[in-house]
SEPA-44065 format. One record per residue (C-alpha): residue number from 1; residue in three letters; x, y, z. Coordinates in Angstrom, 1 decimal, decimal comma, padded with zeros to 4 digits. Layout:
SEPA-44065
+-----+-----+--------+--------+--------+
|   i |  aa |      x |      y |      z |
+-----+-----+--------+--------+--------+
| NUM | ALA |      X |      Y |      Z |
...
+-----+-----+--------+--------+--------+
This chain:
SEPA-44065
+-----+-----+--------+--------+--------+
|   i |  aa |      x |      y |      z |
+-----+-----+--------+--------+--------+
|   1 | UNK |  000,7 | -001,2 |  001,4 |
|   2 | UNK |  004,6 | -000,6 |  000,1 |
|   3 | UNK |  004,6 |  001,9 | -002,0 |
|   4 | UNK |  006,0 |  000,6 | -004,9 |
|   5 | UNK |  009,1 |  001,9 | -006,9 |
|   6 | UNK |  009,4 |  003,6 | -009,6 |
|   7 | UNK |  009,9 |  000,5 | -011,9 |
|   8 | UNK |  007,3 | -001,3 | -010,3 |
|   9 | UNK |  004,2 |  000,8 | -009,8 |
|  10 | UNK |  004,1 |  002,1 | -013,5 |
|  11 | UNK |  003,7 | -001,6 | -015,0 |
|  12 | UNK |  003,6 | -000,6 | -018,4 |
|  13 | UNK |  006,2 |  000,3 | -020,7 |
|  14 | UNK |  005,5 |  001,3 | -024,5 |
|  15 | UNK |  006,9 | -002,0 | -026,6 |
|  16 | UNK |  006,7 | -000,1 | -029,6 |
|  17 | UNK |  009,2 |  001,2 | -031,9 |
|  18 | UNK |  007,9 |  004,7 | -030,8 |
|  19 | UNK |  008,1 |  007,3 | -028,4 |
|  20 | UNK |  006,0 |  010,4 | -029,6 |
|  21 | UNK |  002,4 |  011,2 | -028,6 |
|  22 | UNK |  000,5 |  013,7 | -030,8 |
|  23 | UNK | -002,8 |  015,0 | -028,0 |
|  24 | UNK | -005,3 |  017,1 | -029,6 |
|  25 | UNK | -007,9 |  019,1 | -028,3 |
|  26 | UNK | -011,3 |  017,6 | -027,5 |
|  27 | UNK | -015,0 |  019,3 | -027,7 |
|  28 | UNK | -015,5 |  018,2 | -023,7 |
|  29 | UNK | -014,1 |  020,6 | -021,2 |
|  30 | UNK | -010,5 |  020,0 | -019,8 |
|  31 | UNK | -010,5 |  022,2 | -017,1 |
|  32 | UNK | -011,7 |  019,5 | -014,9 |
|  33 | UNK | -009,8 |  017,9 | -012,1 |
|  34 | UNK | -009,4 |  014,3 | -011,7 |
|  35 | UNK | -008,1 |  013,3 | -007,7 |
|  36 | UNK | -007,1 |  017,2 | -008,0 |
|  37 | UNK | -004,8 |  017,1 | -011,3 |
|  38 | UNK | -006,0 |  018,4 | -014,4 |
|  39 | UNK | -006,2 |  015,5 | -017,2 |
|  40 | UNK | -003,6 |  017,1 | -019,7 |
|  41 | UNK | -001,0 |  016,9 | -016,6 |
|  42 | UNK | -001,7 |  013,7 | -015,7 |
|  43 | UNK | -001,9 |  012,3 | -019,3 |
|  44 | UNK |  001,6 |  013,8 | -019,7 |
|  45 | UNK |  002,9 |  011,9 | -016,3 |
|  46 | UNK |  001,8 |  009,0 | -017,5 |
|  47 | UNK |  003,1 |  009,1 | -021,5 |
|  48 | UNK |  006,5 |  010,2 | -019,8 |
|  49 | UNK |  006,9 |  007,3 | -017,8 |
|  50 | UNK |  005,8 |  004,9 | -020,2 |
|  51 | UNK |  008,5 |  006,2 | -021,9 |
|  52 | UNK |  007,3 |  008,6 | -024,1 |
|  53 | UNK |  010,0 |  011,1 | -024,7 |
|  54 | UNK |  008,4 |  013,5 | -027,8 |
|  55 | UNK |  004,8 |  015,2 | -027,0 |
|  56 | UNK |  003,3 |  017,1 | -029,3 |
|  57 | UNK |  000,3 |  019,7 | -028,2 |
|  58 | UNK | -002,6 |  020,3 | -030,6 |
|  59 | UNK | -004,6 |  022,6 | -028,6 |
|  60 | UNK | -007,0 |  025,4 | -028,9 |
|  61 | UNK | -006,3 |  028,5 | -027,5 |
|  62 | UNK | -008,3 |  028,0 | -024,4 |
|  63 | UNK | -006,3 |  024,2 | -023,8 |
|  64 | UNK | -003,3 |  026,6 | -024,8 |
|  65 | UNK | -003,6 |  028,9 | -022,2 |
|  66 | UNK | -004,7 |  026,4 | -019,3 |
|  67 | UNK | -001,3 |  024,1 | -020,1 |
|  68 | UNK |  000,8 |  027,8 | -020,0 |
|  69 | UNK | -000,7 |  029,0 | -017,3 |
|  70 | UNK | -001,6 |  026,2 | -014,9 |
|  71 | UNK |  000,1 |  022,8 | -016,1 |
|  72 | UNK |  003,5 |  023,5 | -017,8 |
|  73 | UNK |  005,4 |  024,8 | -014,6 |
|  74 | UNK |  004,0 |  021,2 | -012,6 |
|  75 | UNK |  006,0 |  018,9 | -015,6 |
|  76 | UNK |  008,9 |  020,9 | -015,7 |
|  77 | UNK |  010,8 |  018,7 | -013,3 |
|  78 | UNK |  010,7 |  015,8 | -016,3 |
|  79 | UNK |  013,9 |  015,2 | -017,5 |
|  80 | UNK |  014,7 |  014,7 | -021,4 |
|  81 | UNK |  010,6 |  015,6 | -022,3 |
|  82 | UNK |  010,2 |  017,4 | -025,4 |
|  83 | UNK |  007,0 |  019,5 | -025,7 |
|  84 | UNK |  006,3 |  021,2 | -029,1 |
|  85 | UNK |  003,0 |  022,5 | -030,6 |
|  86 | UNK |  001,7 |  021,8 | -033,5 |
|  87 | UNK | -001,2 |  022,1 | -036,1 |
|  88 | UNK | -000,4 |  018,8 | -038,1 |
|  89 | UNK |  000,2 |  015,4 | -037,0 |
|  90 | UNK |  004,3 |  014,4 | -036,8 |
|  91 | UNK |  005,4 |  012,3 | -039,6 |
|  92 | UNK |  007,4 |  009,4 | -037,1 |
|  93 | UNK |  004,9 |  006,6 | -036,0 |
|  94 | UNK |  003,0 |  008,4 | -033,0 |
|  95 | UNK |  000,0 |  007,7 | -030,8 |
|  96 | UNK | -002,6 |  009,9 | -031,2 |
|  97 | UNK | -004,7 |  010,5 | -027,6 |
|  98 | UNK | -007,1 |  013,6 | -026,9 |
|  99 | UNK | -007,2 |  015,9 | -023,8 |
| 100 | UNK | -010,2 |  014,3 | -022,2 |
| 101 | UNK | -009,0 |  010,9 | -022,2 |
| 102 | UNK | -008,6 |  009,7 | -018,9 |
| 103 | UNK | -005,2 |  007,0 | -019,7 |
| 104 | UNK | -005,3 |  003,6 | -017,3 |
| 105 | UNK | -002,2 |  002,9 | -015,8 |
| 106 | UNK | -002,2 | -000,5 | -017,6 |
| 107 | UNK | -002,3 |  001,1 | -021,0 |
| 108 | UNK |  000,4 |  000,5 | -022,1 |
| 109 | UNK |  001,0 | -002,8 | -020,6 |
| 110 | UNK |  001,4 | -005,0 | -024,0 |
| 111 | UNK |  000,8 | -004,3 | -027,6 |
| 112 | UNK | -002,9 | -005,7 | -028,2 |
| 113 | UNK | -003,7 | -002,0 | -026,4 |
| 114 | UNK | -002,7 | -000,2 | -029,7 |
| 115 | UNK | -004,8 |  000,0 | -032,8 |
| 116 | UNK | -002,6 |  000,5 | -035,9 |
| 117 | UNK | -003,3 |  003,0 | -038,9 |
| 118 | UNK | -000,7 |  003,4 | -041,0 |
| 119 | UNK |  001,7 |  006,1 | -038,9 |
| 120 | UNK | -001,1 |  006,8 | -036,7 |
| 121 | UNK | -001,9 |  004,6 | -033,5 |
| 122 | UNK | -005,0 |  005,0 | -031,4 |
| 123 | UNK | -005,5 |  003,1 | -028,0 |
| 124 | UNK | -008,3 |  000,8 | -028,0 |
| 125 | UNK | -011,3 |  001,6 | -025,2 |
| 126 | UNK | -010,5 | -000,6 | -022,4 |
| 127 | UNK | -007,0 |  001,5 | -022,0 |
| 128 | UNK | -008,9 |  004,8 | -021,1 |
| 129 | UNK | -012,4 |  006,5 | -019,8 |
| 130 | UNK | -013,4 |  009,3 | -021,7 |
| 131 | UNK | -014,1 |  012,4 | -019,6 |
| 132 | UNK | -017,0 |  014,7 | -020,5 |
| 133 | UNK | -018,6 |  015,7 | -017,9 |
| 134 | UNK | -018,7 |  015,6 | -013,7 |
| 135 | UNK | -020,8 |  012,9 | -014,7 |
| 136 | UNK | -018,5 |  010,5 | -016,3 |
| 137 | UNK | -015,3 |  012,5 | -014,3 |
| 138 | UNK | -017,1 |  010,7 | -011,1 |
| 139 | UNK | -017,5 |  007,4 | -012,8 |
| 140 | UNK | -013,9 |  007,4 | -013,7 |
| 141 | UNK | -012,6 |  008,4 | -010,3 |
| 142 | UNK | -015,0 |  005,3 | -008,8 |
| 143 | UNK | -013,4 |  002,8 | -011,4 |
| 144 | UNK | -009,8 |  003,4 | -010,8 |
| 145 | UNK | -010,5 |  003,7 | -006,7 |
| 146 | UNK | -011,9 |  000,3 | -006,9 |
| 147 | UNK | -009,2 | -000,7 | -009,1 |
| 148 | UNK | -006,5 |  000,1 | -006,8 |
| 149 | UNK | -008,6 | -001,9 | -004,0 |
| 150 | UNK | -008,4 | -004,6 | -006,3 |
| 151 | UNK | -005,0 | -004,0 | -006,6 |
| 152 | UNK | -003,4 | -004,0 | -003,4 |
| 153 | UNK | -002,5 | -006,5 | -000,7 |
| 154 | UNK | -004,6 | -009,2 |  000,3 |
| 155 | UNK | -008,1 | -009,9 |  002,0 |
| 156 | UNK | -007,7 | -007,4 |  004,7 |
| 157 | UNK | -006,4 | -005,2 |  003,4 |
| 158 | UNK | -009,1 | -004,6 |  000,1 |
| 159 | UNK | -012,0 | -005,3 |  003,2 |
| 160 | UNK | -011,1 | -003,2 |  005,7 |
| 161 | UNK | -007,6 | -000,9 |  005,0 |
| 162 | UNK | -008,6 |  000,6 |  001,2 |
| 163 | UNK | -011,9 |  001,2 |  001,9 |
| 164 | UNK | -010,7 |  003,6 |  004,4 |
| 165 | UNK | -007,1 |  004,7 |  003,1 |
| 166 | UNK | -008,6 |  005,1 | -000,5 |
| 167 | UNK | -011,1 |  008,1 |  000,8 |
| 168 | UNK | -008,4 |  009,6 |  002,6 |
| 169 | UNK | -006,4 |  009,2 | -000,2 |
| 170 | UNK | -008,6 |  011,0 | -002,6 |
| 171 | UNK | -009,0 |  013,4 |  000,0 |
| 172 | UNK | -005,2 |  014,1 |  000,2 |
| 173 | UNK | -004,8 |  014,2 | -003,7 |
| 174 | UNK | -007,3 |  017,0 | -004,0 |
| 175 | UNK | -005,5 |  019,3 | -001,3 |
| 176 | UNK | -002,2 |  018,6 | -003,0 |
| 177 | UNK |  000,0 |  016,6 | -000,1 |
| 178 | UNK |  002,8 |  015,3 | -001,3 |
| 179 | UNK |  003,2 |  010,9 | -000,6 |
| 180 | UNK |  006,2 |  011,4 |  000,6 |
| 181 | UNK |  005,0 |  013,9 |  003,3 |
| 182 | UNK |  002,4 |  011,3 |  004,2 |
| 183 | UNK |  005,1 |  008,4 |  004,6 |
| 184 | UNK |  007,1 |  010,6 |  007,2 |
| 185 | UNK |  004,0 |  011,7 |  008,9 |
| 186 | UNK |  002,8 |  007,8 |  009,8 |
| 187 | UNK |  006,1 |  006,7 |  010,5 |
| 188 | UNK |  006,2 |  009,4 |  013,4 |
| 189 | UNK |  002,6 |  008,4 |  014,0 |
| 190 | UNK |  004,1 |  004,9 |  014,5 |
| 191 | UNK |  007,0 |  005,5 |  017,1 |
| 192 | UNK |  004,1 |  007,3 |  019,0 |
| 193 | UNK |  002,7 |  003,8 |  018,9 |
| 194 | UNK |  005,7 |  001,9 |  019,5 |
| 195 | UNK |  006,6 |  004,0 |  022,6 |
| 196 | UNK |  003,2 |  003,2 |  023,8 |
| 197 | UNK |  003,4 | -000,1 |  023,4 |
| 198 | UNK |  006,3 | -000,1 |  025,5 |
| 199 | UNK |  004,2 |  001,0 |  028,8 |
| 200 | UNK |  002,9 | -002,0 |  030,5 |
| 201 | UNK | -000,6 |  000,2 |  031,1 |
| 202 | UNK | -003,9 | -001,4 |  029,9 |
| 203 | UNK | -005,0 |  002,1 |  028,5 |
| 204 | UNK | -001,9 |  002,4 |  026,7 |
| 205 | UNK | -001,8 | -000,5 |  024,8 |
| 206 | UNK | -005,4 |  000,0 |  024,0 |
| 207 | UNK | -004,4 |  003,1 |  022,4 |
| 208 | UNK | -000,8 |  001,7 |  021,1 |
| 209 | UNK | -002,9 | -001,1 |  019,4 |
| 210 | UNK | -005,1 |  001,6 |  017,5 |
| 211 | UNK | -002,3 |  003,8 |  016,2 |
| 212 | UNK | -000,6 |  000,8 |  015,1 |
| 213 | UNK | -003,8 | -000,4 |  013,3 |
| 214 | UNK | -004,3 |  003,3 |  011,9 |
| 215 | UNK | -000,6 |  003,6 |  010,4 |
| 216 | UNK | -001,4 |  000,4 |  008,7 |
| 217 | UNK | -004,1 |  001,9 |  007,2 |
| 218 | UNK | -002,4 |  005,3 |  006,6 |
| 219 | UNK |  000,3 |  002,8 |  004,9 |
| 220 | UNK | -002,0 |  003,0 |  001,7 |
| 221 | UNK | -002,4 |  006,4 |  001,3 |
| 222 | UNK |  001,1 |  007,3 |  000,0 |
| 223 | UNK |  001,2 |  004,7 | -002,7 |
| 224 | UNK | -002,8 |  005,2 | -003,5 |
| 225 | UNK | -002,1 |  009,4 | -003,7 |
| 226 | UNK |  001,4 |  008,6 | -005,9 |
| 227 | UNK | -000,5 |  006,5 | -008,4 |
| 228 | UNK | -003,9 |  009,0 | -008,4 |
| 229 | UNK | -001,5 |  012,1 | -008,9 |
| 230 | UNK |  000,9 |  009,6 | -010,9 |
| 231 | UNK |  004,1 |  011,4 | -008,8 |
| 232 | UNK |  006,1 |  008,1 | -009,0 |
| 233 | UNK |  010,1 |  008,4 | -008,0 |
| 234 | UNK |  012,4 |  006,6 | -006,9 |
| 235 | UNK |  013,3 |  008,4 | -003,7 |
| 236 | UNK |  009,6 |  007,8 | -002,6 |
| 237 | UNK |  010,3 |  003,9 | -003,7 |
| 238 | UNK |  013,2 |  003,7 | -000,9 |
| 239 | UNK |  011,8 |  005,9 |  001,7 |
| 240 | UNK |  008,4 |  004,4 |  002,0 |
| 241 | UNK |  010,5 |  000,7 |  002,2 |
| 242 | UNK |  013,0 |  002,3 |  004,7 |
| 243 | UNK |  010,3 |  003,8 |  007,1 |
| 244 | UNK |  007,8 |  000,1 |  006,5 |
| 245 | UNK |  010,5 | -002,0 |  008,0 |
| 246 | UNK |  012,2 |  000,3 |  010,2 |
| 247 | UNK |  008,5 |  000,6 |  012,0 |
| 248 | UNK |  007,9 | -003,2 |  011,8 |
| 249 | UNK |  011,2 | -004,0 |  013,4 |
| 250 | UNK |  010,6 | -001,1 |  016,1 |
| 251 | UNK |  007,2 | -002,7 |  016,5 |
| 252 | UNK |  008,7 | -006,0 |  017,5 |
| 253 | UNK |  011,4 | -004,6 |  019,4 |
| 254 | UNK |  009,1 | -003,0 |  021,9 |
| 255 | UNK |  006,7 | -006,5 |  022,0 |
| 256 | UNK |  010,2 | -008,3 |  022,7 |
| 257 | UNK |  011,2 | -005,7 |  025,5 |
| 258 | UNK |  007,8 | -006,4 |  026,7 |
| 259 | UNK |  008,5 | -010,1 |  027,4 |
| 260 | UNK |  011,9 | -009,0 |  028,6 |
| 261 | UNK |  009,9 | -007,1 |  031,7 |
| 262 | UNK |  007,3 | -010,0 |  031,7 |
| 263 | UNK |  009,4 | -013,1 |  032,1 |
| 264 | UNK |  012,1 | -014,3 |  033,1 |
| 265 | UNK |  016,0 | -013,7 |  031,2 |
| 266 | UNK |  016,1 | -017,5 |  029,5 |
| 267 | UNK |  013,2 | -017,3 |  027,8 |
| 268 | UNK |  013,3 | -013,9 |  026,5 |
| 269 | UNK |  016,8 | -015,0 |  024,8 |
| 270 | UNK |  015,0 | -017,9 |  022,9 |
| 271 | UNK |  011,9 | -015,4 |  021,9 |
| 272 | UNK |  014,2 | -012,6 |  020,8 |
| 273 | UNK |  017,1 | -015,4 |  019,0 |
| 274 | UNK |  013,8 | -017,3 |  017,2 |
| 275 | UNK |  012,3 | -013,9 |  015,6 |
| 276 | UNK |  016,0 | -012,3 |  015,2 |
| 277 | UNK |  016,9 | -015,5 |  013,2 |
| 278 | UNK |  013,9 | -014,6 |  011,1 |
| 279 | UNK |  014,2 | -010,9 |  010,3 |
| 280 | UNK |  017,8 | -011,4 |  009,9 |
| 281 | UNK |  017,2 | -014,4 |  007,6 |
| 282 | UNK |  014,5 | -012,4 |  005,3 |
| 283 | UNK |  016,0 | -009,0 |  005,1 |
| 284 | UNK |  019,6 | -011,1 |  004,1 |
| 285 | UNK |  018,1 | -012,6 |  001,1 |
| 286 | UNK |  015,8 | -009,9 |  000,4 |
| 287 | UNK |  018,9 | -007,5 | -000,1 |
| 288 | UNK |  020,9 | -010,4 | -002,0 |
| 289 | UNK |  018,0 | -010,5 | -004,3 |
| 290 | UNK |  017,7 | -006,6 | -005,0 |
| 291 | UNK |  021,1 | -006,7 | -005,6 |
| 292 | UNK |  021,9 | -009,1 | -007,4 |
| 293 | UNK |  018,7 | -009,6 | -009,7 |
| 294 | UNK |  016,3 | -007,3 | -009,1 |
| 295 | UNK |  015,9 | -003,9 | -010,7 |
| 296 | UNK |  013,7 | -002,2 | -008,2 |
| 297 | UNK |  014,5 | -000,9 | -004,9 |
| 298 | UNK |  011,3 | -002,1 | -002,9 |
| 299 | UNK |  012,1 | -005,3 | -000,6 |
| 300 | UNK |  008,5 | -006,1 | -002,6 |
| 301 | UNK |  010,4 | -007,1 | -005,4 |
| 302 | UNK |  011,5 | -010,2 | -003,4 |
| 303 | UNK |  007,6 | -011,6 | -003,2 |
| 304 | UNK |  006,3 | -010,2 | -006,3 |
| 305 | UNK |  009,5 | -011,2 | -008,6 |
| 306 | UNK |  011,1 | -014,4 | -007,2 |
| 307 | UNK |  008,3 | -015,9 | -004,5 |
| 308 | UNK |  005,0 | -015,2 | -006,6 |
| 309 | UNK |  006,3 | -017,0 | -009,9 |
| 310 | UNK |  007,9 | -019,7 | -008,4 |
| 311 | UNK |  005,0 | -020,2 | -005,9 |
| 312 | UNK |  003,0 | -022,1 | -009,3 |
| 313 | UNK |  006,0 | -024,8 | -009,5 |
| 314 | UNK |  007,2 | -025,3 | -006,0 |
| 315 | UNK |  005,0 | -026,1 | -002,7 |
| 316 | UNK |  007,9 | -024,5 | -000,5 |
| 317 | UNK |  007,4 | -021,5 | -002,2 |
| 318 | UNK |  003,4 | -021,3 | -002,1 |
| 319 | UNK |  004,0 | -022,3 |  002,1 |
| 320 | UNK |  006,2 | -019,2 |  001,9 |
| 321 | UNK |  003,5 | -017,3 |  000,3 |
| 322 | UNK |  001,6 | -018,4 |  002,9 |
| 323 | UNK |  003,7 | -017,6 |  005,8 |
| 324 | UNK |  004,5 | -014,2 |  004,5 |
| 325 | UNK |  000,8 | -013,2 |  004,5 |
| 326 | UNK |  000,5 | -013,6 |  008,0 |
| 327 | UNK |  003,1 | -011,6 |  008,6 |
| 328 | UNK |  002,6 | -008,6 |  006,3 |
| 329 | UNK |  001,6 | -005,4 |  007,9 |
| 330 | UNK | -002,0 | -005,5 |  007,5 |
| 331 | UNK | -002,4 | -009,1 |  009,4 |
| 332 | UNK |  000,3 | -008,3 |  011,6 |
| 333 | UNK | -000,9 | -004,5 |  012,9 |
| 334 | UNK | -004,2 | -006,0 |  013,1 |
| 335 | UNK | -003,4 | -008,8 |  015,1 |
| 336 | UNK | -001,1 | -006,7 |  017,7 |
| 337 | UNK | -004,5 | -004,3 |  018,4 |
| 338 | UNK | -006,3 | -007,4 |  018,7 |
| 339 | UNK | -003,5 | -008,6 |  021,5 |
| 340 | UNK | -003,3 | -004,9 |  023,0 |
| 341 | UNK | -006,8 | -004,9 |  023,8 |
| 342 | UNK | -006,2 | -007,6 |  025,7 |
| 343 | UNK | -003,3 | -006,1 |  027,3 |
| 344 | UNK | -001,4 | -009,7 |  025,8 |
| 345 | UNK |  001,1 | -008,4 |  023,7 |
| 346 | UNK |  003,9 | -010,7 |  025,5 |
| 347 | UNK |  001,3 | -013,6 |  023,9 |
| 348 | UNK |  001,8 | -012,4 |  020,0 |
| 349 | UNK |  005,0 | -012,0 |  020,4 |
| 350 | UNK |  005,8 | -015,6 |  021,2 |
| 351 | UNK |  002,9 | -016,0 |  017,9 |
| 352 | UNK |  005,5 | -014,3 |  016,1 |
| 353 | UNK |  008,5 | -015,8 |  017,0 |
| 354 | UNK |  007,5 | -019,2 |  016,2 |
| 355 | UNK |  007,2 | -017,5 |  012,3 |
| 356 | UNK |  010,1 | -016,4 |  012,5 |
| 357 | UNK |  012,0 | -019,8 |  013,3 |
| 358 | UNK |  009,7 | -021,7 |  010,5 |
| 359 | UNK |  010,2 | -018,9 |  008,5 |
| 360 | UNK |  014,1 | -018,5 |  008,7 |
| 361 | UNK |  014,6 | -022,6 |  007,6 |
| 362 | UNK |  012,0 | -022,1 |  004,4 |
| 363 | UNK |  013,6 | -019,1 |  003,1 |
| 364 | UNK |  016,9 | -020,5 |  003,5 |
| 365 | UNK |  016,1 | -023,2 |  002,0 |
| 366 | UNK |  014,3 | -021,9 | -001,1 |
| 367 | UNK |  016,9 | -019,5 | -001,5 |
| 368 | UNK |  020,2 | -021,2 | -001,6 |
| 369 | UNK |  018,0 | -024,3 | -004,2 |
| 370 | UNK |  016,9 | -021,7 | -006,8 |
| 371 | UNK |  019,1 | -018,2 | -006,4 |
| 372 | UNK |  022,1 | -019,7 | -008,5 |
| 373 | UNK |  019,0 | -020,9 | -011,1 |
| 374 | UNK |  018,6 | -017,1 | -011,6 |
| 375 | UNK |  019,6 | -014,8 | -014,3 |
| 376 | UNK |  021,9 | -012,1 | -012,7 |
| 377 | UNK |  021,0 | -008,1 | -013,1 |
| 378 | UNK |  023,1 | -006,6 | -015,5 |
+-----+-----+--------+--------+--------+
């Protein structure tokens, strides 16, 4: 899975006239950790990137001393926050949450969330869990494991990928890595497979084919630990992107070089002009499209933004949908093990070259009828 950027994997955004929180004490215990982070922290993350800018702390003066001692160093990195305490509740319009309220990502994804009272605004229950115990603190970390499964990429991926990466991932929160530590670490676990993959060895491509299928699992983790942790940035955005497709292109340059050694010089310049014609074709309008009219700074965006949406209204589109699923990492790194084992790499390669030519005619297509339809990025 792309880890998403910063704009994109918080979807929600208060659409209120208001931007200060008022979180009081609760009678549960806060001391709890949920995927490692205490609740206040995370809470805080999440109200800041909705776009909460005023947070005011009603705590008792054990909540007090946790969020001195243990939580306020952690936020300090969150530009234009204001933190105050207080003992009554703010006069502006603010939501009102309390410290063991564990807050969905999609809280704050439209307005029928919010319950109005006067200046005072609660959420209604379907946009947190309440945490009271290990009990419930469980339950909660079940729910939103399954909901990022749910979540994320297609029918591979939420069968066989999350239900390994998500474990790991939980794993990984609690210990503290960083997802941007993880997204460096399986890129360099996937030129390890790409330089296997370039020995013609049976036993290597055996092995080349299971890194390859574990970095596509591993591919989850740094998204799944940012949104568990809620450490969203943009830097993690454009370096998760940058290492994806410089490991898919890598991937595909060693299966080319393969055929290179295999056959004979004519028909490894019609494999490698078929998928370059492709790659070249996608990455082209995928970087028009972030430029142009996109906000985010995931190629993503391109699917999710233009291709999706358009996908209900245009059969080009929804065969482009289809195409593109076949070639996203989790089909595609599962398909090259299932070639390696075979020691017939050489043989998904041509697979994927005959992609890449239907591919580069149907995005050009769809591309140059509806880009000048669309509303430019200001």
């Amino acid at each position: 899975m792309t880890r998403l950027s910063i704009k994109e994997s918080i979807y929600f955004r208060v659409n209120m006239k208001m931007q200060t929180v008022l979180i009081k004490s609760s009678a549960s215990p806060v001391r709890l950790k949920m995927f490692g982070q205490f609740l206040i922290e995370r809470n805080i993350r999440i109200l800041y990137h909705a776009g909460f800018k005023n947070i005011y702390l009603n705590f008792t003066a054990s909540d007090t001393e946790l969020f001195e001692s243990k939580i306020k160093r952690k936020i300090s990195s969150l530009k234009n926050l204001t933190l105050s305490f207080t003992e009554i509740t703010p006069k502006a319009t603010c939501l009102i949450i309390t410290t063991n309220q564990y807050l969905y990502l999609h809280a704050f994804s439209d307005e029928s969330n919010y319950i109005k009272k006067n200046r005072t605004i609660t959420l209604n229950s379907n946009s947190f869990y309440e945490i009271n115990d290990r009990k419930t603190l469980k339950t909660a970390e079940k729910h939103i494991s399954e909901y990022i499964r749910h979540q994320s990429g297609g029918i591979v991926a939420q069968t066989i990928n999350k239900r390994l990466s998500i474990p790991l991932s939980r794993l990984l929160s609690r210990v503290g890595v960083h997802p941007n530590v993880i997204t460096l670490i399986n890129f360099a676990l996937g030129l390890f497979g790409v330089y296997l993959l370039l020995d013609t060895s049976h036993a290597a491509n055996i092995t080349a084919g299971l890194i390859i299928q574990a970095v596509s699992i591993i591919d989850g983790c740094d998204g799944e630990v940012a949104r568990m942790k809620t450490r969203f940035s943009k830097l993690g955005g454009i370096l998760d992107t940058v290492c994806d497709h410089t490991l898919a292109i890598l991937i595909i340059a060693a299966a080319t070089r393969r055929v290179y050694m295999a056959f004979n010089i004519e028909i490894f310049i019609v494999i490698f002009s078929l998928i370059a014609l492709g790659v070249i074709a996608i990455i082209g309008w995928n970087t028009v499209y972030l430029a142009k009219y996109s906000s985010s700074y995931s190629f993503s965006a391109f699917s999710k933004e233009f291709i999706s949406p358009l996908s209900k209204t245009s059969f080009l589109a929804r065969l482009i949908s289809i195409l593109q699923y076949f070639v996203r990492k989790e089909v595609y790194s599962l398909s090259i093990m299932f070639f390696c084992f075979f020691n017939g790499i050489v043989y998904y390669t041509f697979l994927f070259a005959v992609f890449g030519s239907v591919g580069f005619f149907l995005v050009n297509i769809l591309c140059i009828k509806y880009f000048p339809t669309l509303k430019k990025r200001n």
